[in-house]
N, C-alpha and C positions, 0 to 999 in steps of 0.2 A: 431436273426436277420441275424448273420452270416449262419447260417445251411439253411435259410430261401434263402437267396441270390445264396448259390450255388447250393442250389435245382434248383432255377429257370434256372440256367445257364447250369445244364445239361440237364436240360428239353427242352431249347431252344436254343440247341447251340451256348452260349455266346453272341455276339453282333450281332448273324448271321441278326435278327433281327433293328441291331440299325439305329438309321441314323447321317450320320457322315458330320463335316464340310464339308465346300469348302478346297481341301487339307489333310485330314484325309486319313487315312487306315485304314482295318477292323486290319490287326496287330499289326499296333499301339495301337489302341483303347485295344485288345487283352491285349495285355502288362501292357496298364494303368488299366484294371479291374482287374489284377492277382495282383498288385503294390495295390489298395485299398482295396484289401480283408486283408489284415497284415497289413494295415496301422492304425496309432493311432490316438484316438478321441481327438477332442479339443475343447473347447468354441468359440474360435473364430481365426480367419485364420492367419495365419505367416508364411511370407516366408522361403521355402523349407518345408514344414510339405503338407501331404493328408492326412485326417481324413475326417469322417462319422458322422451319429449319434451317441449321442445325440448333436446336435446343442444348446448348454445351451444360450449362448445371443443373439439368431436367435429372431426376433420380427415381428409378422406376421397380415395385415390387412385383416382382411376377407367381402365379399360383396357376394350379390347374386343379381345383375341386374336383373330387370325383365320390360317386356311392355306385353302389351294384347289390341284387339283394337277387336272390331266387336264382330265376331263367332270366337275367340282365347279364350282357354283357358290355361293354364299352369301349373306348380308344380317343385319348387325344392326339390325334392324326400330328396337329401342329402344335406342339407346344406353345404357351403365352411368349412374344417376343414385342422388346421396344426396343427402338433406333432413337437417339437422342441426332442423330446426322441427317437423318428423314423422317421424324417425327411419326414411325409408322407402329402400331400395334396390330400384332396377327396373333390369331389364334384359330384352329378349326377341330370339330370332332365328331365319333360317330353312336350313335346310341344304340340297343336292339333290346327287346324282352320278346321270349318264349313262354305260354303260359306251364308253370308245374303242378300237375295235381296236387302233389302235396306240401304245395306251400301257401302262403296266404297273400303273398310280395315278391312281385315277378319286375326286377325295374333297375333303369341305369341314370346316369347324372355322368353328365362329361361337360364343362365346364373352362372355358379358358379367362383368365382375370388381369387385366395390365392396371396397376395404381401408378401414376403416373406425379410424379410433385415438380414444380417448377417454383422459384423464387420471385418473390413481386416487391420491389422497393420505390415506394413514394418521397420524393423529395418534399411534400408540402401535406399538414395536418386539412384533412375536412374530406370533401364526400368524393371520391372517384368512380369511374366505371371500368367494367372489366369485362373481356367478351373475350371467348373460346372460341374458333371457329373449327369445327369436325369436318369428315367427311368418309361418310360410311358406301363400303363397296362390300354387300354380302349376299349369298347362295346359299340355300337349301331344300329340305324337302323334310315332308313327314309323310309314316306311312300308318296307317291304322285296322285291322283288321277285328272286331269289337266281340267275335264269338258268341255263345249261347253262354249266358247269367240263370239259373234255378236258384230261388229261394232257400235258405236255410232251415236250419231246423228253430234258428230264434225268430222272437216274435218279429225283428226287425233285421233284415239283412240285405247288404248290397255289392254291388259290383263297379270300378274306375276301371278305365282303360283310357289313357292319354298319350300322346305323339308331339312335343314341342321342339322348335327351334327356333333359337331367339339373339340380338343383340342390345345390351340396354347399358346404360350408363350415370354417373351422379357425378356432382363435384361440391367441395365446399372450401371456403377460405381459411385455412390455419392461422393465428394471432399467434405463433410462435412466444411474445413477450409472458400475455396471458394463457395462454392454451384454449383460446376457447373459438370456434371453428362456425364461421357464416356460411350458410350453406347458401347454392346459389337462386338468385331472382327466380328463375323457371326451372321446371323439370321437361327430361326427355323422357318422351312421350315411349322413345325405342321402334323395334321393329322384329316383330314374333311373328309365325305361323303355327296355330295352335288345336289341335283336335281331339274332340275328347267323344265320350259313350258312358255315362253314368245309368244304372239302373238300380231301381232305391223300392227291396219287397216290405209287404207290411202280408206277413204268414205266407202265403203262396199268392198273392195277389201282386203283379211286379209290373213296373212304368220305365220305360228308358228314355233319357233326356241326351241327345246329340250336339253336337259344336263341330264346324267343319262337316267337307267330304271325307270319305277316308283313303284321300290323297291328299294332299298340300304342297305350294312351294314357297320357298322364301326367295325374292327377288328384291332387293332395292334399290339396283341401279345406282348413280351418281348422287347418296344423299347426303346433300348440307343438313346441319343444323349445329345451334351452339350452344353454351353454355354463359348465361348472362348474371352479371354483377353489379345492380345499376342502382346509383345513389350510395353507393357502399363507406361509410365509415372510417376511414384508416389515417392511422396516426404516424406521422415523418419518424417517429424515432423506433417503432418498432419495425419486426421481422415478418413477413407474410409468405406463406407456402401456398401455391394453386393448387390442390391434391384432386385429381379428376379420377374417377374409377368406370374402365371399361369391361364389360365381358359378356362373355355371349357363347350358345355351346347348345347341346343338343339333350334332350330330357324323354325316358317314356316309361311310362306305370300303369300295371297291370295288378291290383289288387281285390282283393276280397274279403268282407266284414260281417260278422253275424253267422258264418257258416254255410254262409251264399256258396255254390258252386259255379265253375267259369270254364268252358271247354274251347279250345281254336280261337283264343285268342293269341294275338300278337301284335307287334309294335317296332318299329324303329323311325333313327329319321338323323340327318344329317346337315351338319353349319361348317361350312367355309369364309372366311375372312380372311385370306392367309395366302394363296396362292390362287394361281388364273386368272391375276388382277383383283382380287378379293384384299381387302384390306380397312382398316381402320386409320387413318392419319388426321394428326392435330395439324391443321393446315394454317392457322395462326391464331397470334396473342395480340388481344391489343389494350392498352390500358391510359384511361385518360382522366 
């Protein structure tokens, strides 16, 4: 694991890649990855300790959302998977829509979700901090092909055609005692490739608004980023869960509104995290 990690980091120079809070620096971040490489493993988190894999009392819900509606079809290629031994969450899938004359929703949703909880016990009452540190390795593409839109026969009618692939993620802190759940300091920001063709008639008079080419890829190499906890509140006698929620999956919609008509279109597009080096890994916890 360790030989594995610093391969990647001369290969990618270090965080050159990552994405940092609101307030981070790439030399901080620098510092705390050289700080987890020698740092020692634990079961579960205590203040002042960073440790890695193996997460031994890490407890992980896995799902694979799915919808299909019309000419949609779909596949979760990889099922959601977590390793509490390598701290790795994969998941990959494929999306496609065909447009159907007679339907009005032509569209897939494939989806992989790892919730992930790990246990956090402070020995002393008052303010700690708490940092996640990720590292996202993901592929894909989206494809768009946006057809002929004719107005309907109502006064207002329109045409979507969209191509997504994406991976994004949240976390919040459980008070187990209380139940009541701190979510963290910053949000990730994520990493999508997303294409769309909206065209919106007012009677037969019709305007199309584009996003994206209609190709796209999702690439993002070696990226850090974390999930931050800072000034955090926590009391020595109660129970703390770290519940982080990853998922990421492939999306595209082909519909029609008002009686709008839609001919040659189509859509797919495809998200790997999962294999060819593709992956999702909690590369550590540090809490202080």
């Amino acid at each position: 694991m360790e030989r594995r990690r610093e391969a990647r980091e001369r290969t990618n120079g270090g965080i050159r890649r990552g994405q940092l809070a609101a307030g981070g620096s790439a030399l901080g971040m620098t510092a705390l990855v050289a700080i987890l490489l020698v740092a020692p493993s634990a079961a579960a988190a205590t203040p002042g300790h960073t440790f890695g894999a193996p997460y031994k009392n890490s407890r992980a819900t896995l799902s694979d959302p799915n919808s299909i509606a019309g000419g949609g079809s779909g596949v979760q290629v990889h099922p959601a998977t977590w390793s509490k031994h390598t701290g790795i969450a994969a998941f990959s899938s494929n999306a496609s829509a065909t447009w159907w004359t007679n339907k009005t929703n032509s569209s897939a949703s494939e989806i992989g979700q790892v919730v992930v909880a790990i246990p956090v016990h402070v020995k002393t009452t008052g303010f700690h901090n708490i940092t996640a540190l990720w590292i996202t390795i993901a592929a894909g593409y989206a494809n768009l092909t946006a057809g002929t839109c004719s107005a309907g026969s109502s006064p207002y009618s329109s045409c979507t055609r969209s191509a997504n692939v994406f991976v994004y993620g949240s976390a919040v802190l459980v008070d187990k005692n209380t139940s009541k759940s701190i979510p963290s300091t910053n949000k990730w920001a994520g990493n999508h490739t997303y294409l769309s063709s909206y065209t919106n008639c007012l009677y037969s008079s019709c305007s199309t608004t584009t996003m994206g080419k209609p190709t796209g890829s999702l690439h993002t190499g070696v990226a850090y980023w974390a999930f931050y906890f800072n000034g955090t509140a926590l009391n020595a006698t109660h129970k703390y869960s770290l519940k982080m929620t990853i998922f990421g999956g492939a999306r595209v919609i082909l519909m029609t509104q008002g009686g709008a008509t839609l001919s040659g279109a189509s859509a797919d597009a495809q998200f790997n995290s999962a294999t060819l080096g593709n992956e999702e890994e909690l590369y550590s916890l540090t809490v202080s």
